[in-house]
VOVEXMI-94741 format. One line per 4 residues: number of its first residue (from 1); their letters; for each residue y, x, z of N, C-alpha, C, O, CB. Coordinates in steps of 0.05 Angstrom, whole numbers, plus 32768, in hexadecimal, padded with zeros to 4 digits. Glycine has a CB too. Example, Ala and Ser with C-alpha at 12.3 -4.5 7.8 and 13.67 -1.06 7.14 Angstrom:
2
1 = as = 7F8E 8108 809C 7FA6 80F6 809C 7FBE 8108 809C 7FBE 811D 80A9 7FA7 80E2 80B5 | 7FD3 8101 808E 7FEB 8111 808F 8001 8102 809D 8017 810C 80A1 7FF4 811A 8072
***
This chain:
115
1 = xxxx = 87A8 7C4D 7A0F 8799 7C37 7A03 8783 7C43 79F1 878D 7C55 79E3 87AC 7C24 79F4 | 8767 7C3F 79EC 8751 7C40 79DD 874E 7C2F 79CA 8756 7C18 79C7 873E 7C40 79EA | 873F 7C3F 79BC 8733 7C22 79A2 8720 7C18 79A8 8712 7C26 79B7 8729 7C26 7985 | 8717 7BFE 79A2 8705 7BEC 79AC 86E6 7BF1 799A 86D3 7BE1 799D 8713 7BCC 79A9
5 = xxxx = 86E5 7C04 798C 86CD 7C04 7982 86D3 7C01 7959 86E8 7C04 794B 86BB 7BE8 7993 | 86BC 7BFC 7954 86BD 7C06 7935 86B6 7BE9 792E 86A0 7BDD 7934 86A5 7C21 7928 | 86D1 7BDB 791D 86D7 7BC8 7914 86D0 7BC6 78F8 86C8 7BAF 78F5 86EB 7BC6 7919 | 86CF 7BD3 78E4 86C9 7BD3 78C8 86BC 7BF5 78C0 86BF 7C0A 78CC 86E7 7BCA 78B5
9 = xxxx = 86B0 7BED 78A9 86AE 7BFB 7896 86B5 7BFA 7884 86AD 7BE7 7876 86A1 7BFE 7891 | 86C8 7C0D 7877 86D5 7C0B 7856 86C8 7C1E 7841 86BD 7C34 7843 86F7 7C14 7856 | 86CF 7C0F 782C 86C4 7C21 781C 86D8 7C1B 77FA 86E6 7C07 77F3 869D 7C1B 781C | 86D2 7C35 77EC 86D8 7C31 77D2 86C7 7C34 77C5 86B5 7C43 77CD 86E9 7C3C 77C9
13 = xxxx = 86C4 7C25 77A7 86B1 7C25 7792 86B6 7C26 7779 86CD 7C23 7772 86A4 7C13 7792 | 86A4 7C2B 776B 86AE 7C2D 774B 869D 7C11 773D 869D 7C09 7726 86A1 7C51 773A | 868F 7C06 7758 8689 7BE6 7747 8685 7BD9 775F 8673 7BDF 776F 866C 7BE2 772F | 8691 7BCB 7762 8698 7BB9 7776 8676 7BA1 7779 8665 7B9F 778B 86BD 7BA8 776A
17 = xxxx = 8678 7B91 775F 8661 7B87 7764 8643 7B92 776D 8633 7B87 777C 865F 7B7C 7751 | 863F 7BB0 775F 8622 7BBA 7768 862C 7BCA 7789 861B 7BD6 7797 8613 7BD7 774C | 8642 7BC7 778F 8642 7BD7 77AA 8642 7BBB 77C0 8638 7BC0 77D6 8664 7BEE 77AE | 864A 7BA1 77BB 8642 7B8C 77C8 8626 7B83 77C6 861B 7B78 77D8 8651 7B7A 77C2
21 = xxxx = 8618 7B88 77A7 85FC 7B83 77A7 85E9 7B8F 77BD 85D6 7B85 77C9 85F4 7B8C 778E | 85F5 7BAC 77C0 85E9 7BBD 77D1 85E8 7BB3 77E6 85D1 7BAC 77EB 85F1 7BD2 77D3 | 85FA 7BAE 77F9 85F3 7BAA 780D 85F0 7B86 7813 85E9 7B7F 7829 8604 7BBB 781D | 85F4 7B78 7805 85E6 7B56 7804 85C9 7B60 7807 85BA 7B57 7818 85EB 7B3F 77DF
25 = xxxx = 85BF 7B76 77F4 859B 7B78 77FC 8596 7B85 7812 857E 7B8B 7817 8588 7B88 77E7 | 85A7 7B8B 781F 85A4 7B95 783A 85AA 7B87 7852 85A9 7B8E 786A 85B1 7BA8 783C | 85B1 7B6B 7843 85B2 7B53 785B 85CE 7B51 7866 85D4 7B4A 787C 859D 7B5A 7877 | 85DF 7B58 7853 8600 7B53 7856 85FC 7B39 7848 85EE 7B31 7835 8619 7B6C 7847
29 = xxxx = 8613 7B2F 785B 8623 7B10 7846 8639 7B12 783C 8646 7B25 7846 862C 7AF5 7855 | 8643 7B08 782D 865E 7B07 781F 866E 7B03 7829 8670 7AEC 7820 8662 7AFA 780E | 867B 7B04 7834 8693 7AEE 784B 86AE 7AE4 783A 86B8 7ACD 783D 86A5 7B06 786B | 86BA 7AFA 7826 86C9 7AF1 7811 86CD 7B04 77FF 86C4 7B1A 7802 86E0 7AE7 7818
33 = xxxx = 86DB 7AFC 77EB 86E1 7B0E 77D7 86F5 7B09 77C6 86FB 7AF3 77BB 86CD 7B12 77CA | 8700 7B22 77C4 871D 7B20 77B3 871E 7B1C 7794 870B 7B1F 7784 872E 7B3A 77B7 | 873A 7B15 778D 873A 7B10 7763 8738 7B30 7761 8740 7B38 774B 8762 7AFE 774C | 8731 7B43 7771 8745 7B60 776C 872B 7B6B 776C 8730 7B83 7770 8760 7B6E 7785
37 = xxxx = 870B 7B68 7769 86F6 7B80 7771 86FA 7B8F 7792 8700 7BA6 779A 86FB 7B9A 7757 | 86F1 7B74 77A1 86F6 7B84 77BB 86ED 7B61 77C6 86ED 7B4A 77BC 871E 7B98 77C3 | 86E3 7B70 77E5 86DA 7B5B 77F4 86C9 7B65 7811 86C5 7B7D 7816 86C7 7B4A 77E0 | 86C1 7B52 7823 86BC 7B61 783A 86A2 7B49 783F 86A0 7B31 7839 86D8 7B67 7855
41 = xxxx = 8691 7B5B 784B 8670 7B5A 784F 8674 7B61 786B 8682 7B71 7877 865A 7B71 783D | 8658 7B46 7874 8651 7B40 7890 8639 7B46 788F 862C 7B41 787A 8656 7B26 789B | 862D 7B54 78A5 8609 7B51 78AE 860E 7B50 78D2 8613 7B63 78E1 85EF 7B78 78A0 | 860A 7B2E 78DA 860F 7B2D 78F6 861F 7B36 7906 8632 7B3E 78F8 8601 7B31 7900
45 = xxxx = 8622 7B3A 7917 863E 7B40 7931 864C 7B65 792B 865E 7B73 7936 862A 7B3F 795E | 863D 7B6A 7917 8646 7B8A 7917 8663 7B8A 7904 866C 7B78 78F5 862B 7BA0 7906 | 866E 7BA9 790D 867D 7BA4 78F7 8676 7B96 78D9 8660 7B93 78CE 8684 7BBA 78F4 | 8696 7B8F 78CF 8692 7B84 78AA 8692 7BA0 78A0 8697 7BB3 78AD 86B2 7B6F 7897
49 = xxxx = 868A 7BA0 7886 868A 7BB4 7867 869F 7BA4 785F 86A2 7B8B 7860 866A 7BB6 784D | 86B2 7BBC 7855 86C4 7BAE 7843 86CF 7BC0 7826 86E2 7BD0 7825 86DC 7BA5 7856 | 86C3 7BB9 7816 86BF 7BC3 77F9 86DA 7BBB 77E4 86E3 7BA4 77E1 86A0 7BB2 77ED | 86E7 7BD4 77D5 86F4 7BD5 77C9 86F1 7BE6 77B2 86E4 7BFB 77B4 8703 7BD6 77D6
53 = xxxx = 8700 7BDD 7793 86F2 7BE5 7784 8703 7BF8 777E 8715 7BF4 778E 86E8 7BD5 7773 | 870B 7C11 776D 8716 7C26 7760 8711 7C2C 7756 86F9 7C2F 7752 871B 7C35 7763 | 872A 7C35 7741 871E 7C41 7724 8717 7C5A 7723 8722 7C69 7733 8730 7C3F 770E | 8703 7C65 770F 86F1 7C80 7708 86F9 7C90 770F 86EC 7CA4 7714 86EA 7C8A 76F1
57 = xxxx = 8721 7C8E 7714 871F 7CAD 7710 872D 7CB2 7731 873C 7CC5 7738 8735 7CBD 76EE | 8725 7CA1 773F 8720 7C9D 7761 8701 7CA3 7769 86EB 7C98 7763 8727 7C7B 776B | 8709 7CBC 777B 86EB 7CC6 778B 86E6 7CAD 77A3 86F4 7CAA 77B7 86F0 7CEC 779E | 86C9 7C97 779C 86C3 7C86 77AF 86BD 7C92 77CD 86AD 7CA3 77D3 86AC 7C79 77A4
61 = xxxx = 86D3 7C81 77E3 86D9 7C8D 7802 86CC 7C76 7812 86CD 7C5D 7810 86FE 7C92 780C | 86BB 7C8B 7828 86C6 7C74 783B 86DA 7C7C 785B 86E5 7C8E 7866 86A9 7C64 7844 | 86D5 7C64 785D 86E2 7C67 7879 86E2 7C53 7892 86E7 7C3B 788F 86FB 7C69 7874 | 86DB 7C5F 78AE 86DA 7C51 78BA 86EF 7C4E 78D4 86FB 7C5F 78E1 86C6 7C53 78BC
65 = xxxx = 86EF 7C2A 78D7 8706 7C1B 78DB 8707 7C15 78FD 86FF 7C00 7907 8703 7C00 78C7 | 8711 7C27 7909 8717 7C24 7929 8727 7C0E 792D 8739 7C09 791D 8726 7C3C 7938 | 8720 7BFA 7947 872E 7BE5 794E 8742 7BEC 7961 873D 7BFA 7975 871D 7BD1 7956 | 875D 7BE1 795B 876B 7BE7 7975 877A 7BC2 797B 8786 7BB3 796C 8787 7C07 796D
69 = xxxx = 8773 7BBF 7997 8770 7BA3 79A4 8788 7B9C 7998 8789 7B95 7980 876D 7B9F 79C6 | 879E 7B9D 79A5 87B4 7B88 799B 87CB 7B9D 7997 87C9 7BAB 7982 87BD 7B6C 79B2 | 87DE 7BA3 79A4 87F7 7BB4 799E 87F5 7BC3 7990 87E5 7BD2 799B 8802 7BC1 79AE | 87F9 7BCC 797A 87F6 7BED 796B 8810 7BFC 796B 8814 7C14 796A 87ED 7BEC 7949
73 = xxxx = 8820 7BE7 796E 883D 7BFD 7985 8841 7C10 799A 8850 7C23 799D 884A 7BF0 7994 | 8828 7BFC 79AE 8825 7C0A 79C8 8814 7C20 79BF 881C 7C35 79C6 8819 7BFA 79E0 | 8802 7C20 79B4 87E4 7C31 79A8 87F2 7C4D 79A1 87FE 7C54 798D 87D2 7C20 7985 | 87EC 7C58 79B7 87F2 7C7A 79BB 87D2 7C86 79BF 87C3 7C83 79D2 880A 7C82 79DE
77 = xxxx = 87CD 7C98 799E 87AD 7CA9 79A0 87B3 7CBE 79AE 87CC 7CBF 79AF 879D 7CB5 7984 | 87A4 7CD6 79BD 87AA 7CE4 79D3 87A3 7D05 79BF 879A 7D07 79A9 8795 7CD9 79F2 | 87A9 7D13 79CE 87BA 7D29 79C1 87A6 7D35 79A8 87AE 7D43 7994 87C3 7D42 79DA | 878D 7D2E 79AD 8775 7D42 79A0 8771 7D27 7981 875D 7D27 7973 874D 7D49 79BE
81 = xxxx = 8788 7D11 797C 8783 7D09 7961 879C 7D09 794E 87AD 7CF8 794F 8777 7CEF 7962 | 879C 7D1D 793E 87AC 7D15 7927 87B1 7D06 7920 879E 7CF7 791C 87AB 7D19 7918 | 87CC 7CFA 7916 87D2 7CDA 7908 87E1 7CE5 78F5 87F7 7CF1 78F5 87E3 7CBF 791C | 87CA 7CDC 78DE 87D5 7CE4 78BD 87EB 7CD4 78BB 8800 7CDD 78B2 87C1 7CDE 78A2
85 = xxxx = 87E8 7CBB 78C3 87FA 7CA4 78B4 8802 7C8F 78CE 87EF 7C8C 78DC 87E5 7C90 789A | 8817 7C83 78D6 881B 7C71 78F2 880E 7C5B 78E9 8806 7C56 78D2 883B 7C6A 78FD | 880B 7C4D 78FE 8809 7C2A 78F3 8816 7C26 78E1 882A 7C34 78E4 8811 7C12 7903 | 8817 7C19 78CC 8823 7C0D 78B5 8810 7BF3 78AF 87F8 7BF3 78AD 8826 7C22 789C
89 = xxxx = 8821 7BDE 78AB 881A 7BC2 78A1 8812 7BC6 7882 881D 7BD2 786F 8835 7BAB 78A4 | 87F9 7BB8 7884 87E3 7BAF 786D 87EB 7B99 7860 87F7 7B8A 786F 87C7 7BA7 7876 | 87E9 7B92 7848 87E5 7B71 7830 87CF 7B6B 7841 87CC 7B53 783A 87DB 7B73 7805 | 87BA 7B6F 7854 87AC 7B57 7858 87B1 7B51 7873 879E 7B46 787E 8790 7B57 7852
93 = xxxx = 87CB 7B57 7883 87D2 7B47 7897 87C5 7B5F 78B5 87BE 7B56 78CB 87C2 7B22 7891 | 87C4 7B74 78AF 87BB 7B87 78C5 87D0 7BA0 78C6 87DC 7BA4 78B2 879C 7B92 78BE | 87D4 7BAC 78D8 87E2 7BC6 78DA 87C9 7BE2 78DD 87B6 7BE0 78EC 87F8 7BC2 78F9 | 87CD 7BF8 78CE 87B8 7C04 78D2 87C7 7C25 78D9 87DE 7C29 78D2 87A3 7C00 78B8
97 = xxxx = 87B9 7C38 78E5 87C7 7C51 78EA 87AD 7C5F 78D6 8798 7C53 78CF 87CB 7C5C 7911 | 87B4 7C7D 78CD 879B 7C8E 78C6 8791 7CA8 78D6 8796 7CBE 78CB 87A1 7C98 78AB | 878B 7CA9 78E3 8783 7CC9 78F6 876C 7CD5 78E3 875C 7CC9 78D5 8774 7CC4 791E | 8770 7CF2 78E9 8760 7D0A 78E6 8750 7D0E 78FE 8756 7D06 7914 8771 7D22 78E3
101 = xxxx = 8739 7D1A 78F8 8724 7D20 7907 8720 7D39 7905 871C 7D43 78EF 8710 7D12 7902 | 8721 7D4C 7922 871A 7D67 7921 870F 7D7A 7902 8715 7D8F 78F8 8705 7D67 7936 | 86FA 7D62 78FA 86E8 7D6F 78DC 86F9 7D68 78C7 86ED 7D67 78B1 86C6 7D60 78D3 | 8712 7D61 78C7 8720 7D54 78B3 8714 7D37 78A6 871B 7D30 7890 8721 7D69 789E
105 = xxxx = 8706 7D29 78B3 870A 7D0A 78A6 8713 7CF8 78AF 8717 7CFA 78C8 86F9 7CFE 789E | 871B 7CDC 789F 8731 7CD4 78A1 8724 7CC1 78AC 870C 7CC0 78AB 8743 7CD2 788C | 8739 7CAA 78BD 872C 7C90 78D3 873F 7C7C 78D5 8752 7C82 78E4 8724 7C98 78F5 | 8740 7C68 78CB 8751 7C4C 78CA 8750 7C49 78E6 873B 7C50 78F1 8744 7C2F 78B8
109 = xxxx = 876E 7C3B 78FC 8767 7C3B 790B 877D 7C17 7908 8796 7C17 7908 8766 7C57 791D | 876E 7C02 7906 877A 7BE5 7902 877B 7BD9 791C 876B 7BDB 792E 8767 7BD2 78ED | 8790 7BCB 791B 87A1 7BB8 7928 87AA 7B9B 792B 87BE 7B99 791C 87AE 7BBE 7925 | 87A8 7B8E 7932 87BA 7B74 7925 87D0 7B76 791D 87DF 7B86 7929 87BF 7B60 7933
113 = xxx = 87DA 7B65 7906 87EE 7B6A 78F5 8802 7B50 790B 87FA 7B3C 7917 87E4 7B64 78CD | 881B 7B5A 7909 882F 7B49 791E 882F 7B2F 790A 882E 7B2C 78F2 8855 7B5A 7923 | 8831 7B1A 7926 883E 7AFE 7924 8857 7AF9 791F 885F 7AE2 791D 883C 7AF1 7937
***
C-alpha cells in the first residue's frame, strides 16, 4: 500500500498569531483555531498548514504530513523506510506513524483515526 500524496503541513512556533499572520498574507484562510495557540490554514485544494505554538525553549519544526487512505493496520512502508514511531492515535481523532528519511528527517505519515 502507498501514500496518497502530501496531506498537511505542520509546523511549530514561538507565536502562533504572527506565524498565522504570515501566511493569511499569503492568501491562507483560517479554517479553525484552538483555546491552545494552534490552528490549521487553508489556501484552495492544496494541502492545510497546520500551526502549533511552543514554548522558547522548543527548537520551531516542521514537518511534512503523508496521507495514508484508510487502514493504517494494513499500511506496511517497504524496506528502504524507517518507522521511528507505529501508528499511534492522536487527541484530534487521526492515527499517525513517524518514518526517517535516508538524510535523517522526520515525516508524519496520517491515517484515519478508527470508528
Amino acid at each position: 500500500m502507498a501514500t496518497e500524496g502530501i496531506e498537511a503541513v505542520f509546523l511549530t512556533t514561538h507565536n502562533w498569531g504572527k506565524s498565522a499572520g504570515f501566511f493569511q498574507a499569503l492568501g491562507y484562510e483560517l479554517e479553525f483555531a484552538t483555546d491552545h495557540n494552534s490552528g490549521r490554514l487553508r489556501n484552495g485544494d492544496g494541502p492545510y498548514v497546520f500551526i502549533s505554538e511552543v514554548p522558547e525553549d522548543r527548537e520551531p519544526q516542521t514537518r511534512i504530513v503523508l496521507k495514508v487512505a484508510d487502514d493504517a493496520d494494513a499500511f506496511r512502508p517497504g524496506p528502504a523506510v524507517e518507522v521511528v514511531t507505529p501508528f499511534e492515535d492522536t487527541h484530534y481523532g487521526t492515527r499517525e506513524m513517524t518514518v526517517r528519511d535516508p538524510d535523517g528527517r522526520l515525516w508524519n505519515l496520517q491515517a484515519p483515526g478508527e470508528n
